[in-house]
mmJSON file of the N, C-alpha and C atoms, coordinates in Angstrom:
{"data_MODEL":{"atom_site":{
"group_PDB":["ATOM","ATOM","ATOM","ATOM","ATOM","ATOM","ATOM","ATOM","ATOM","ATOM","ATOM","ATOM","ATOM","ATOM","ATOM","ATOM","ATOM","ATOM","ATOM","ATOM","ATOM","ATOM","ATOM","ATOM","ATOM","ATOM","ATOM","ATOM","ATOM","ATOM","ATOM","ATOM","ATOM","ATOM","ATOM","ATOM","ATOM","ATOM","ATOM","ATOM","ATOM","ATOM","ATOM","ATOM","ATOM","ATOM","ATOM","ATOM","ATOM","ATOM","ATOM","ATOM","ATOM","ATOM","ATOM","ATOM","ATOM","ATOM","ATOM","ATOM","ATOM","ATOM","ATOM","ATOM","ATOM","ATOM","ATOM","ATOM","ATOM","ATOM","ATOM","ATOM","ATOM","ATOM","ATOM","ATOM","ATOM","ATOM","ATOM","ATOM","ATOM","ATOM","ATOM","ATOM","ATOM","ATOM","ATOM","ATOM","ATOM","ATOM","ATOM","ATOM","ATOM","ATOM","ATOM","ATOM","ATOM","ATOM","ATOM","ATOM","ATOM","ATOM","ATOM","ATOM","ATOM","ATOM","ATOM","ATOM","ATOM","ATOM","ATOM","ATOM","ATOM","ATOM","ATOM","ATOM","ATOM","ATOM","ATOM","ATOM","ATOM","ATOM","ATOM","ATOM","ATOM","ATOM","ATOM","ATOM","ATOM","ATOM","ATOM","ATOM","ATOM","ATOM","ATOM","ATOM","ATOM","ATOM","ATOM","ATOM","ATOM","ATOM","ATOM","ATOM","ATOM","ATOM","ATOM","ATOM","ATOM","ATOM","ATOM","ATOM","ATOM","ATOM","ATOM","ATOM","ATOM","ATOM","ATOM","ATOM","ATOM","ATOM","ATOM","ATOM","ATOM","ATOM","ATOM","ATOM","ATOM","ATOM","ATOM","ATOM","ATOM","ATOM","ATOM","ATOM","ATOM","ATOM","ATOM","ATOM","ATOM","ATOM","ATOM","ATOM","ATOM","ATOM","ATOM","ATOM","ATOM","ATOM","ATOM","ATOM","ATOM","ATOM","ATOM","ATOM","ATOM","ATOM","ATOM","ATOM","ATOM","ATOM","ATOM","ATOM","ATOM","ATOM","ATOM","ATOM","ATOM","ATOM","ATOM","ATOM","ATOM","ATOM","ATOM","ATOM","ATOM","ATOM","ATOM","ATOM","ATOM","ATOM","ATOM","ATOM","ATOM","ATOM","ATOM","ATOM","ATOM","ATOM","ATOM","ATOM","ATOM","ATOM"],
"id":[1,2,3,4,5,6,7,8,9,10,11,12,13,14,15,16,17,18,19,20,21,22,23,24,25,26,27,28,29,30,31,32,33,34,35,36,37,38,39,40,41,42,43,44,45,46,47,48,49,50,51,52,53,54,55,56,57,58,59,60,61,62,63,64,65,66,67,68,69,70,71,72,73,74,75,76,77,78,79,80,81,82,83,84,85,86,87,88,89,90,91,92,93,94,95,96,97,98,99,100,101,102,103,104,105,106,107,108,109,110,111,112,113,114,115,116,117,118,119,120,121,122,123,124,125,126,127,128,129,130,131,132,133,134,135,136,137,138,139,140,141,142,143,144,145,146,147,148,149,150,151,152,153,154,155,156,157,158,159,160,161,162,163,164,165,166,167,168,169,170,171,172,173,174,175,176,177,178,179,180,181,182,183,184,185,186,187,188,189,190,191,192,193,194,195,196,197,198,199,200,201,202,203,204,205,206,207,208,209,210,211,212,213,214,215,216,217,218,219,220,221,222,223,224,225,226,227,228,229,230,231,232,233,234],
"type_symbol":["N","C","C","N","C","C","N","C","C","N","C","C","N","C","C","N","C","C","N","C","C","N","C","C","N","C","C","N","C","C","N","C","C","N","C","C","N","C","C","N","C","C","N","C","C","N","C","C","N","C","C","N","C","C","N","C","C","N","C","C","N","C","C","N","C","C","N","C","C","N","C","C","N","C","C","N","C","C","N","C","C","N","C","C","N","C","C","N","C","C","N","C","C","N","C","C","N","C","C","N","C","C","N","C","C","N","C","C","N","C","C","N","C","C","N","C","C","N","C","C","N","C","C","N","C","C","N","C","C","N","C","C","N","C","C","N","C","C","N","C","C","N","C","C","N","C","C","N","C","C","N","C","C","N","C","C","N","C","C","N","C","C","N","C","C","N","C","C","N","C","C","N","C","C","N","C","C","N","C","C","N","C","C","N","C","C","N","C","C","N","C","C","N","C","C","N","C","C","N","C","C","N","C","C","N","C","C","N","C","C","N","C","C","N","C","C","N","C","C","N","C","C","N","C","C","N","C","C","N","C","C","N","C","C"],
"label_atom_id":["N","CA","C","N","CA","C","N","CA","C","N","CA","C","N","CA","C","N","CA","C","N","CA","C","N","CA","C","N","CA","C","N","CA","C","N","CA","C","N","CA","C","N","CA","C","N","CA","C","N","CA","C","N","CA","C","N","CA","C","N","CA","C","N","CA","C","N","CA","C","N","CA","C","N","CA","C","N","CA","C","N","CA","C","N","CA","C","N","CA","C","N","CA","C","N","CA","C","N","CA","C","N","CA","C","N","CA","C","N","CA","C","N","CA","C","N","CA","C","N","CA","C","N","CA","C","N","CA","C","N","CA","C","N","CA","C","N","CA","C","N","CA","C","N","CA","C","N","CA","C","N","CA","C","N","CA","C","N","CA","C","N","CA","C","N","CA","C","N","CA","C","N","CA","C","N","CA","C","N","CA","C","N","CA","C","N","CA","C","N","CA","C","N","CA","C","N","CA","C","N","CA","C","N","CA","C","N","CA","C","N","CA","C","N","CA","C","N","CA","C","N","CA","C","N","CA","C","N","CA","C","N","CA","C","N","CA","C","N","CA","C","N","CA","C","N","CA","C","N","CA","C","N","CA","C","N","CA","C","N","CA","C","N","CA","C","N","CA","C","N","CA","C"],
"label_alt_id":[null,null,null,null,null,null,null,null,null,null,null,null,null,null,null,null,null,null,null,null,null,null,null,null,null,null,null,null,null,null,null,null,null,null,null,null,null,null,null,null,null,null,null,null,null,null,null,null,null,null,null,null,null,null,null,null,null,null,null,null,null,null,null,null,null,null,null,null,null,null,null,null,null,null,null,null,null,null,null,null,null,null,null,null,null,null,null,null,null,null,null,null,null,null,null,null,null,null,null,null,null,null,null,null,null,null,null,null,null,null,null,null,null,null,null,null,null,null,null,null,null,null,null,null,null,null,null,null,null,null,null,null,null,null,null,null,null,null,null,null,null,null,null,null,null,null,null,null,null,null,null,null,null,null,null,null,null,null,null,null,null,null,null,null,null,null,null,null,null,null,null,null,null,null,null,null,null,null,null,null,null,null,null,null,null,null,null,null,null,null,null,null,null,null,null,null,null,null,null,null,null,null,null,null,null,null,null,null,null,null,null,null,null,null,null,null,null,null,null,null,null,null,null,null,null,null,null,null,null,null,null,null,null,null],
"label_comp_id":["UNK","UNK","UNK","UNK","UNK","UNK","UNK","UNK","UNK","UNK","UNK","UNK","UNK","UNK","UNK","UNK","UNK","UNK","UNK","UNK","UNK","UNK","UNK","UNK","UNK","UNK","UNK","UNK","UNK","UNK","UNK","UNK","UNK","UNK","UNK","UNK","UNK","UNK","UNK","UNK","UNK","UNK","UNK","UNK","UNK","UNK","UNK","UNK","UNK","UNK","UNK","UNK","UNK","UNK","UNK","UNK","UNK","UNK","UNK","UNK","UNK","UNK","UNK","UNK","UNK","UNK","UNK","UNK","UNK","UNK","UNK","UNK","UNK","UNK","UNK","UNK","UNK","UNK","UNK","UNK","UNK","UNK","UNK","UNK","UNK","UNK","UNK","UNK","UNK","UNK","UNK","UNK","UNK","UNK","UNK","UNK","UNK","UNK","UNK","UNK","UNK","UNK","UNK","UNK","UNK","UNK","UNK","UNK","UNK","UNK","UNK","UNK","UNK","UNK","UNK","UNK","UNK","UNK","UNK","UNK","UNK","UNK","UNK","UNK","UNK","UNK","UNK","UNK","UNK","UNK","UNK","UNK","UNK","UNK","UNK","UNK","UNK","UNK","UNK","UNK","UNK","UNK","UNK","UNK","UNK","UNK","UNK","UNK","UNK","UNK","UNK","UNK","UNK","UNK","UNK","UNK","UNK","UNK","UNK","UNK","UNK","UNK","UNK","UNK","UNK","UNK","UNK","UNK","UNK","UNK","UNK","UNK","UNK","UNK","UNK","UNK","UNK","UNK","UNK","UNK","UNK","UNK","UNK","UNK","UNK","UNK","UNK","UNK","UNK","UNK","UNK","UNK","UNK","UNK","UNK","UNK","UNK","UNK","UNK","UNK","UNK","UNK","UNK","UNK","UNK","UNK","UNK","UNK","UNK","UNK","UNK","UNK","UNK","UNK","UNK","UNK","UNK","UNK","UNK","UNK","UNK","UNK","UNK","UNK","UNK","UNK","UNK","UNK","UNK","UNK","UNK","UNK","UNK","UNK"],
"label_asym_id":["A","A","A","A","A","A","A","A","A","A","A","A","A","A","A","A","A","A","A","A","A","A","A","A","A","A","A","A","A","A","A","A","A","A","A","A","A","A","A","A","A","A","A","A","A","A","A","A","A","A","A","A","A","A","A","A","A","A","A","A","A","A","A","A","A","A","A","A","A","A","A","A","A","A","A","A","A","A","A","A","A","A","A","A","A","A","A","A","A","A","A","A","A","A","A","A","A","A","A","A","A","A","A","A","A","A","A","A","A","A","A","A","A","A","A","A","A","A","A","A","A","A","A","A","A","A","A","A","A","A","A","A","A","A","A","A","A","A","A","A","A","A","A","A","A","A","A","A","A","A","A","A","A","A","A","A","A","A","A","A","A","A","A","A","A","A","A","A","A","A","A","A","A","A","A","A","A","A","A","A","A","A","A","A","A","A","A","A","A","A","A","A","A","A","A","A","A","A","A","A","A","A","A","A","A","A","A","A","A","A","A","A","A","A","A","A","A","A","A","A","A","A","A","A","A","A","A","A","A","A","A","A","A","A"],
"label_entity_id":["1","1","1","1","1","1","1","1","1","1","1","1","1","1","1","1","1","1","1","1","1","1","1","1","1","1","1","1","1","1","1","1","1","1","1","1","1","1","1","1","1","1","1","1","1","1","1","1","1","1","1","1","1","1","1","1","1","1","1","1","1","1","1","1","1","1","1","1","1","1","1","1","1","1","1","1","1","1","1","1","1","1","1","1","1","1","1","1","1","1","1","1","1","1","1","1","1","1","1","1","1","1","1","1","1","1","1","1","1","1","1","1","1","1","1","1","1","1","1","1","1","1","1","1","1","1","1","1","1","1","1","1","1","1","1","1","1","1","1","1","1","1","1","1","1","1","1","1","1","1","1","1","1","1","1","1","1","1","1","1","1","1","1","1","1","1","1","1","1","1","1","1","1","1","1","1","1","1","1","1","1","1","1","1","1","1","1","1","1","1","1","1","1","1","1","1","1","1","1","1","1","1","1","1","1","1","1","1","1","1","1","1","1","1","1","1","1","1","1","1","1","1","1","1","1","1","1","1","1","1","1","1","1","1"],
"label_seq_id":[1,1,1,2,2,2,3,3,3,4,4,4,5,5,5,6,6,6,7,7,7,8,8,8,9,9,9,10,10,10,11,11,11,12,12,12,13,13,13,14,14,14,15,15,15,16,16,16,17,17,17,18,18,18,19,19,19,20,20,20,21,21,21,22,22,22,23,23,23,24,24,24,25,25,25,26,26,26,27,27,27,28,28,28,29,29,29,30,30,30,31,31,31,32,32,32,33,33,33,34,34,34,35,35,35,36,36,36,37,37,37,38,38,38,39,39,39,40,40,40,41,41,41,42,42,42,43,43,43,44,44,44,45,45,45,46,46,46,47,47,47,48,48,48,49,49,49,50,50,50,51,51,51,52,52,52,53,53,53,54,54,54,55,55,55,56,56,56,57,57,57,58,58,58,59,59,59,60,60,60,61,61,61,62,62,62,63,63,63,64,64,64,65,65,65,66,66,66,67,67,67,68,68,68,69,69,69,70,70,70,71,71,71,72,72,72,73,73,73,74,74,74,75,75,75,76,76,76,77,77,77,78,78,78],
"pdbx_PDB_ins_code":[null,null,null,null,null,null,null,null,null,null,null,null,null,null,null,null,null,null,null,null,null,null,null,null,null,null,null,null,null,null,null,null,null,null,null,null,null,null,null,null,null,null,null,null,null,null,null,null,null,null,null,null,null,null,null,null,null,null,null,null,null,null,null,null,null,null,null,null,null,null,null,null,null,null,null,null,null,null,null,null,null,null,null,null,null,null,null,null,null,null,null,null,null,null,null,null,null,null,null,null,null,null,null,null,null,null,null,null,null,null,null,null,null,null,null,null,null,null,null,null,null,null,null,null,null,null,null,null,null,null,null,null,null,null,null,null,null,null,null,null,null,null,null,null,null,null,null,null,null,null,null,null,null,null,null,null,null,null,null,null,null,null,null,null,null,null,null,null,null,null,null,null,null,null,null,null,null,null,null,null,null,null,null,null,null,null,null,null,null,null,null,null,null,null,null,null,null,null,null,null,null,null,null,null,null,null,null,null,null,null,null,null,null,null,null,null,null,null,null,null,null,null,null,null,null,null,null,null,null,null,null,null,null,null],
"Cartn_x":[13.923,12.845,13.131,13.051,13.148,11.58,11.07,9.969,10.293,9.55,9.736,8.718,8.442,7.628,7.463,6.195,6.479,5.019,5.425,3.765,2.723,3.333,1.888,1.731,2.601,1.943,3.22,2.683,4.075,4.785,5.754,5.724,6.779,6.805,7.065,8.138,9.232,10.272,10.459,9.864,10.353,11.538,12.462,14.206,14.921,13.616,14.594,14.295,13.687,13.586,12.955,11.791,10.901,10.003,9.488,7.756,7.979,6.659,6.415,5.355,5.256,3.919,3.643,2.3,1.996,0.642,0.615,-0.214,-1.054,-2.547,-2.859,-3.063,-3.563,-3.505,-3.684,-4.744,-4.782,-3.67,-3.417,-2.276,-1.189,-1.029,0.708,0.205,-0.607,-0.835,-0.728,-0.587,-0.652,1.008,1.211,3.033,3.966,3.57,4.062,3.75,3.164,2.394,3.254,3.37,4.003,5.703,5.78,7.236,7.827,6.561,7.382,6.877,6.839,6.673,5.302,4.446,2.935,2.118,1.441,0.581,-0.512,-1.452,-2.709,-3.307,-4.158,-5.039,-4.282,-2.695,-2.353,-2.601,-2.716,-2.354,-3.774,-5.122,-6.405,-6.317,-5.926,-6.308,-5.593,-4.443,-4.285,-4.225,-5.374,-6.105,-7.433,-7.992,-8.916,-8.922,-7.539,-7.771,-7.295,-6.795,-6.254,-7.444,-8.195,-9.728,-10.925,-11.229,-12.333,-14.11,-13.897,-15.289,-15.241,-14.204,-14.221,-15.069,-15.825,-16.833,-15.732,-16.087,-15.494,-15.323,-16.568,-16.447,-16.095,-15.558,-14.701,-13.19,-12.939,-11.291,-10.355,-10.77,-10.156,-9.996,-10.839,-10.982,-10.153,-10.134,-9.712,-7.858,-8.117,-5.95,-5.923,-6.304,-5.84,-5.709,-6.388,-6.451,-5.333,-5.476,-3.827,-2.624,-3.098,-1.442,-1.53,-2.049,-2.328,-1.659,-1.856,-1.45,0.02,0.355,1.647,2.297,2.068,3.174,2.457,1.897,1.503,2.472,2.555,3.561,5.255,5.42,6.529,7.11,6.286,6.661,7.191,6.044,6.444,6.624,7.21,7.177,6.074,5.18,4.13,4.328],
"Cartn_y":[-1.989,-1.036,0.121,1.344,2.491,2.818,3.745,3.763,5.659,6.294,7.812,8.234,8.882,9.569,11.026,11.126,12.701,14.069,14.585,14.985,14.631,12.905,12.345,11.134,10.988,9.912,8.949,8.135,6.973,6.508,7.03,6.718,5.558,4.44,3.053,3.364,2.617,2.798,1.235,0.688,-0.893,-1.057,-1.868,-2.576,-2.072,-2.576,-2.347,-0.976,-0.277,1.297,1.711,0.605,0.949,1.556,1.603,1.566,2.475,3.263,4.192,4.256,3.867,3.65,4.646,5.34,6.419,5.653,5.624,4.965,6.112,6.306,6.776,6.775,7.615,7.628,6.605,6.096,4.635,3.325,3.601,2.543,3.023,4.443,5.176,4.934,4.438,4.392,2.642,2.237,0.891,0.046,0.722,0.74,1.297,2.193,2.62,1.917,1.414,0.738,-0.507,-1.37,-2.265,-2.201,-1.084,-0.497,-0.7,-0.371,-0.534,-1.668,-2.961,-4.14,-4.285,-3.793,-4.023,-5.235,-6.26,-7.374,-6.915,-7.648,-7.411,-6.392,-7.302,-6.623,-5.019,-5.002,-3.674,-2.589,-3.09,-2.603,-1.612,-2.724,-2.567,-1.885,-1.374,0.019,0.947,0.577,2.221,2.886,1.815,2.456,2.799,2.677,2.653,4.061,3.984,5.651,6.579,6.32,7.608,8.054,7.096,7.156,6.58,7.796,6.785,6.733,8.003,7.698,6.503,5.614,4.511,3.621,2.589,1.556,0.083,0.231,-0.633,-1.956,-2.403,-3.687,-3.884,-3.347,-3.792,-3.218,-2.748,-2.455,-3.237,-4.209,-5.655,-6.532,-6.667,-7.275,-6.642,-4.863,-3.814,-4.402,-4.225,-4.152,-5.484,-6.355,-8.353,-8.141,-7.34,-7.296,-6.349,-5.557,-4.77,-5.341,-5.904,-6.239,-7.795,-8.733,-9.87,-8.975,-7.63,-6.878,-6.817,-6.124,-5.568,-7.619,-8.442,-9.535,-10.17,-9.884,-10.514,-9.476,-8.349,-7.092,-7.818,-8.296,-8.199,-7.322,-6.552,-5.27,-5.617,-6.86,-7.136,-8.804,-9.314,-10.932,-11.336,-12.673,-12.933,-13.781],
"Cartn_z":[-6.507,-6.574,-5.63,-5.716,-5.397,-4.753,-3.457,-3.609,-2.734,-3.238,-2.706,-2.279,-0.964,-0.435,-1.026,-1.805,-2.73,-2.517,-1.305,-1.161,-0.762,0.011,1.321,0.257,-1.128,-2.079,-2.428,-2.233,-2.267,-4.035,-4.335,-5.829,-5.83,-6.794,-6.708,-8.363,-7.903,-9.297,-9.419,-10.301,-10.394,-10.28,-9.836,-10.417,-11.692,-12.047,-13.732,-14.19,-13.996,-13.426,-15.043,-15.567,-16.554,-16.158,-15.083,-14.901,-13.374,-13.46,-12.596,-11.904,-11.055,-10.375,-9.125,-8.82,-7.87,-7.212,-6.071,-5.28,-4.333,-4.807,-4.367,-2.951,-2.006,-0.613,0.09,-0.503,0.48,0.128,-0.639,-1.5,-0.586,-0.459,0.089,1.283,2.371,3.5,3.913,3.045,2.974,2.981,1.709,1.305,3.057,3.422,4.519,5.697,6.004,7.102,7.057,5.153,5.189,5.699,5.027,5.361,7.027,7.447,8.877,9.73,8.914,9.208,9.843,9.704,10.287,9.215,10.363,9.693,8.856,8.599,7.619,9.012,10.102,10.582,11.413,11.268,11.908,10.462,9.118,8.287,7.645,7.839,8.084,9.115,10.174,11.379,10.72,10.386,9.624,8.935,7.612,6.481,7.172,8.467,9.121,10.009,10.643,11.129,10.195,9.239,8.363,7.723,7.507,6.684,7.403,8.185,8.844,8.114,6.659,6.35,4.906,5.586,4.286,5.01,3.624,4.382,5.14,6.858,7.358,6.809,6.897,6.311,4.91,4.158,2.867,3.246,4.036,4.281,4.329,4.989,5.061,3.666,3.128,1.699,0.565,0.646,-0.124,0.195,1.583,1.673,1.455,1.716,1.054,-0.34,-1.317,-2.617,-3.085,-2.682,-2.732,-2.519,-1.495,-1.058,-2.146,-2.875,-3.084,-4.902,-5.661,-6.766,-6.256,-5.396,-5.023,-5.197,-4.118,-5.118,-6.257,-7.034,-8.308,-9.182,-8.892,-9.513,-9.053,-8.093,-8.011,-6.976,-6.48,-5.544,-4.415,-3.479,-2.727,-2.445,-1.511,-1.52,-0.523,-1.093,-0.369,0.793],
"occupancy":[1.0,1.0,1.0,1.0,1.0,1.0,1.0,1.0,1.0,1.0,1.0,1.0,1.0,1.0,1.0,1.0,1.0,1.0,1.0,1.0,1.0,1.0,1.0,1.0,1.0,1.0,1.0,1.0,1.0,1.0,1.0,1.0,1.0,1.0,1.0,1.0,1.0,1.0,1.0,1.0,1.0,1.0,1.0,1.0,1.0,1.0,1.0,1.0,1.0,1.0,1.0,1.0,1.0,1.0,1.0,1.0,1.0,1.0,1.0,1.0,1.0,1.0,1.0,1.0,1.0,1.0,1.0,1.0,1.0,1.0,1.0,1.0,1.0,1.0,1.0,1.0,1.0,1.0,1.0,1.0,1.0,1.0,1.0,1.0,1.0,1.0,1.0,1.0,1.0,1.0,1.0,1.0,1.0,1.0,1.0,1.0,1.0,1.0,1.0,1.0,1.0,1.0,1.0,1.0,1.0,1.0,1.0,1.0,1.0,1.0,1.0,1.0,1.0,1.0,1.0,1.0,1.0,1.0,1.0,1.0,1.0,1.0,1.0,1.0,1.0,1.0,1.0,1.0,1.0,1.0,1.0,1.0,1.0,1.0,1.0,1.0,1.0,1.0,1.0,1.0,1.0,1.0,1.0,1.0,1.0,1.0,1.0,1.0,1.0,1.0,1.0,1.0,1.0,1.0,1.0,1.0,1.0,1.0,1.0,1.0,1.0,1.0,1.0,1.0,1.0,1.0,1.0,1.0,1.0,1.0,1.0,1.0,1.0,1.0,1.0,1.0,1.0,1.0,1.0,1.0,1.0,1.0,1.0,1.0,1.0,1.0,1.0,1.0,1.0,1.0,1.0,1.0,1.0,1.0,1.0,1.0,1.0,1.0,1.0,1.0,1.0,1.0,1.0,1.0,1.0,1.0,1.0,1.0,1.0,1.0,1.0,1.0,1.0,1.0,1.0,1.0,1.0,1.0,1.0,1.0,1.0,1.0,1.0,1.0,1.0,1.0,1.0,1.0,1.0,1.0,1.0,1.0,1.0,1.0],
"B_iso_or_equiv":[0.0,0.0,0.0,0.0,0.0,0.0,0.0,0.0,0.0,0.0,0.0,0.0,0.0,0.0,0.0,0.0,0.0,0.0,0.0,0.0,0.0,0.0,0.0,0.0,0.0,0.0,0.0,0.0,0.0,0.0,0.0,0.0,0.0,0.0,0.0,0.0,0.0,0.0,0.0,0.0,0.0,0.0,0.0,0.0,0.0,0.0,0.0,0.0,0.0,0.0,0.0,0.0,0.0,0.0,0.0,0.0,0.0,0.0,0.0,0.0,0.0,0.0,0.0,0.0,0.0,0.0,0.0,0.0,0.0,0.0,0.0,0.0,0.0,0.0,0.0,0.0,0.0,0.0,0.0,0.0,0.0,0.0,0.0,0.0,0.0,0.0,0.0,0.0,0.0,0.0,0.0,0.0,0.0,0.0,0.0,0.0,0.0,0.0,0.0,0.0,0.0,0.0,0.0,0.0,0.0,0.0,0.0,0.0,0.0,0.0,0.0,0.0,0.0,0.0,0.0,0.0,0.0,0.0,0.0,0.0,0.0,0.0,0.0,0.0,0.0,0.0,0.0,0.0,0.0,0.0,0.0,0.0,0.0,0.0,0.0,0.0,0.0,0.0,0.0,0.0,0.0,0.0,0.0,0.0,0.0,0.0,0.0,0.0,0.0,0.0,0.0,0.0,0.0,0.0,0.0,0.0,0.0,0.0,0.0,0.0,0.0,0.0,0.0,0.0,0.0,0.0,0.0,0.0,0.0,0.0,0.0,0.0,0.0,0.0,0.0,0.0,0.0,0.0,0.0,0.0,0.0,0.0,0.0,0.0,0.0,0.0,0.0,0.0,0.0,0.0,0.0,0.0,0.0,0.0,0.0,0.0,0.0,0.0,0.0,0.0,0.0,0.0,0.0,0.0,0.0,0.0,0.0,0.0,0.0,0.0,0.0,0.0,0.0,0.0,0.0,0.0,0.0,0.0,0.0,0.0,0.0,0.0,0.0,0.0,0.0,0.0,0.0,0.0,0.0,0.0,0.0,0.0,0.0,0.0],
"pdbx_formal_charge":[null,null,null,null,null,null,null,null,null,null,null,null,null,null,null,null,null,null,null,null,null,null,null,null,null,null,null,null,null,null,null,null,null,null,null,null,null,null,null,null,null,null,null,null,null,null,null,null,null,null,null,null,null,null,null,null,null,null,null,null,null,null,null,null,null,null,null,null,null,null,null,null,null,null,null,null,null,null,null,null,null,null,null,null,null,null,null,null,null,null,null,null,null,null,null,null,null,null,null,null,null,null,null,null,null,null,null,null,null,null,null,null,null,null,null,null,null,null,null,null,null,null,null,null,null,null,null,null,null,null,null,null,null,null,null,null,null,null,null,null,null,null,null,null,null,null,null,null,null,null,null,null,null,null,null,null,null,null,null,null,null,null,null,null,null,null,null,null,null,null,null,null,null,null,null,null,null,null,null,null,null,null,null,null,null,null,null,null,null,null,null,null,null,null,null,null,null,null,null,null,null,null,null,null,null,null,null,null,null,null,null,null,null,null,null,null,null,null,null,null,null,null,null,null,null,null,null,null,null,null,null,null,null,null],
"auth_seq_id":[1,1,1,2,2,2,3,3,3,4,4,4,5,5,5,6,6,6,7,7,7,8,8,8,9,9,9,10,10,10,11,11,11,12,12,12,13,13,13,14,14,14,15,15,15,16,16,16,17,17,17,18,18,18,19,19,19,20,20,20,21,21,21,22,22,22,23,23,23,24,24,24,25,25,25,26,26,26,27,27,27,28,28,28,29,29,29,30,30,30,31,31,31,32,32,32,33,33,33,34,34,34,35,35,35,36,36,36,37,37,37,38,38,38,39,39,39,40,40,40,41,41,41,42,42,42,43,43,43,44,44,44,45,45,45,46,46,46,47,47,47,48,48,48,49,49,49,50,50,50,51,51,51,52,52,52,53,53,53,54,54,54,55,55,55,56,56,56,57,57,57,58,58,58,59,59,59,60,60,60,61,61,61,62,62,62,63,63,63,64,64,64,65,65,65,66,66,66,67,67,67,68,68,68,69,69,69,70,70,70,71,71,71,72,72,72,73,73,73,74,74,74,75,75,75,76,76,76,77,77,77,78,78,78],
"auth_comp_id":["UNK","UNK","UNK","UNK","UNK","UNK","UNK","UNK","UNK","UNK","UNK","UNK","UNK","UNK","UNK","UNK","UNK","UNK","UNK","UNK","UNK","UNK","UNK","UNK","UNK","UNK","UNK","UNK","UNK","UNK","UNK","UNK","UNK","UNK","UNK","UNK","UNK","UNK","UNK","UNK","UNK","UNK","UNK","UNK","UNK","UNK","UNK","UNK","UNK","UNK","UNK","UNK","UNK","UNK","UNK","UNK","UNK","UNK","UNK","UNK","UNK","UNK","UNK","UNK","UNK","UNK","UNK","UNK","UNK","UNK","UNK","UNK","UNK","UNK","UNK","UNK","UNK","UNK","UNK","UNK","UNK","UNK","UNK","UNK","UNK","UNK","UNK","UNK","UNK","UNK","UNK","UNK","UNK","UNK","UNK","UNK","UNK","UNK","UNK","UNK","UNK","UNK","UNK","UNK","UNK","UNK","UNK","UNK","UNK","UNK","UNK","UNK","UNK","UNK","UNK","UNK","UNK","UNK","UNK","UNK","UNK","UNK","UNK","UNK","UNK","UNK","UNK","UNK","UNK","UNK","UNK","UNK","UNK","UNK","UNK","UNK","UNK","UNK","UNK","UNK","UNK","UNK","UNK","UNK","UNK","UNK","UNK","UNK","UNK","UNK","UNK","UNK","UNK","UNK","UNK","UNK","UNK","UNK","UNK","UNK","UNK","UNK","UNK","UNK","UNK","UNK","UNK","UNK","UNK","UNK","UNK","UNK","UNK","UNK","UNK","UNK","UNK","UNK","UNK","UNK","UNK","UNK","UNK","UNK","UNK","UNK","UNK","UNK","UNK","UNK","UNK","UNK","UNK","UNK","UNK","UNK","UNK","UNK","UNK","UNK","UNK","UNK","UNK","UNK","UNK","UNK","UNK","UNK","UNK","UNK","UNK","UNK","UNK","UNK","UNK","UNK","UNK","UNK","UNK","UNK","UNK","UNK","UNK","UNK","UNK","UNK","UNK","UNK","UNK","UNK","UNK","UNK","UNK","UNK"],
"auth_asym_id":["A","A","A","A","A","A","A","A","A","A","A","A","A","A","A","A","A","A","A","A","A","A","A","A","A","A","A","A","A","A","A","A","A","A","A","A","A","A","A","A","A","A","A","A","A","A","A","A","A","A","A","A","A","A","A","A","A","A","A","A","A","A","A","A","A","A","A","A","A","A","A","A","A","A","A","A","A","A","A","A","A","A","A","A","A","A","A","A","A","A","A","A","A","A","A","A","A","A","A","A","A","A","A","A","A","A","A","A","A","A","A","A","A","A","A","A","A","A","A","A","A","A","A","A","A","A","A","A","A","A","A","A","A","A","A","A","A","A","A","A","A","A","A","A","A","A","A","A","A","A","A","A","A","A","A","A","A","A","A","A","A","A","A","A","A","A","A","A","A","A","A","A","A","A","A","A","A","A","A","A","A","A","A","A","A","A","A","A","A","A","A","A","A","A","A","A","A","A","A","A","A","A","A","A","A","A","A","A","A","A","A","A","A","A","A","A","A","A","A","A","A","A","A","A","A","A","A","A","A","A","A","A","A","A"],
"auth_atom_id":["N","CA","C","N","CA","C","N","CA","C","N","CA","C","N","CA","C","N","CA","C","N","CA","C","N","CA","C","N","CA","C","N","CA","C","N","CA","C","N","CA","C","N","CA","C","N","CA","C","N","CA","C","N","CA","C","N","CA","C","N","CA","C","N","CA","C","N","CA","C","N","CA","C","N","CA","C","N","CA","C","N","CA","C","N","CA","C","N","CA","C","N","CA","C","N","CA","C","N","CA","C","N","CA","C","N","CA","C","N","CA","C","N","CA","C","N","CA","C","N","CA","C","N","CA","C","N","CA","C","N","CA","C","N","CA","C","N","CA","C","N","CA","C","N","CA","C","N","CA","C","N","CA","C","N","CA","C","N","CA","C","N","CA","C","N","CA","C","N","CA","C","N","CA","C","N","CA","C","N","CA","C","N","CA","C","N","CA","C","N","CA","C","N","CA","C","N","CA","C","N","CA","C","N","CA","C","N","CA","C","N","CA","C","N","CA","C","N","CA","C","N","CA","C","N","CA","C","N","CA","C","N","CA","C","N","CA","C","N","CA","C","N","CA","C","N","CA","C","N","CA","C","N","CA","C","N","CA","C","N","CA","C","N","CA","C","N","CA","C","N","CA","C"],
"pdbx_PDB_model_num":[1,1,1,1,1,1,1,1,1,1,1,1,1,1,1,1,1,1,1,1,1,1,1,1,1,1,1,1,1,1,1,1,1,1,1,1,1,1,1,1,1,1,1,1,1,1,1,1,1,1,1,1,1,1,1,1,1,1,1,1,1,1,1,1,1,1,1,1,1,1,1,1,1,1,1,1,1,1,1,1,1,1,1,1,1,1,1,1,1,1,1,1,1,1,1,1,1,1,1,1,1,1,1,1,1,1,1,1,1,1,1,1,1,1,1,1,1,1,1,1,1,1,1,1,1,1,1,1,1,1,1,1,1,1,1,1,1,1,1,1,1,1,1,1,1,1,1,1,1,1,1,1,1,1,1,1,1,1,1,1,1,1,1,1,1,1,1,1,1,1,1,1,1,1,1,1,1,1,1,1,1,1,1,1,1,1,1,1,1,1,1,1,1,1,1,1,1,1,1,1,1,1,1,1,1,1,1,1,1,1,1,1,1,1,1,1,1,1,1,1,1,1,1,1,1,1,1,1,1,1,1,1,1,1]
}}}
């Protein structure tokens, strides 16, 4: 998988280089965060300061569910 930083938005090239995926901001803030080896709750602060008028208490729930798509996709390993 190929993944490109394009304009602040993280775009995702599967392996087999069918499928194209663009992750919106909080998704590309997430992908990046993972990128540079950060846990759940470091990953939750920095969908937390990049966005601070998101509702706190679902941020946590929001990135477990993301990140829980990303290996059901294959993207990443759980």
């Amino acid at each position: 998988m190929l993944a490109e930083d394009v304009d602040g938005i993280v775009v995702l090239i599967t392996a087999a280089g069918d499928e194209l995926l663009d992750l919106n901001p909080t998704g590309s803030a997430v992908w990046r965060a993972l990128g540079a080896g950060a846990d759940l709750d470091a990953i939750v602060a920095t969908v937390r300061d990049a966005f601070p008028d998101a509702p706190a208490d679902a941020l946590a729930t929001d990135v477990s569910t993301f990140l829980a798509e990303l290996v059901e996709a294959g993207l990443v390993v759980g």
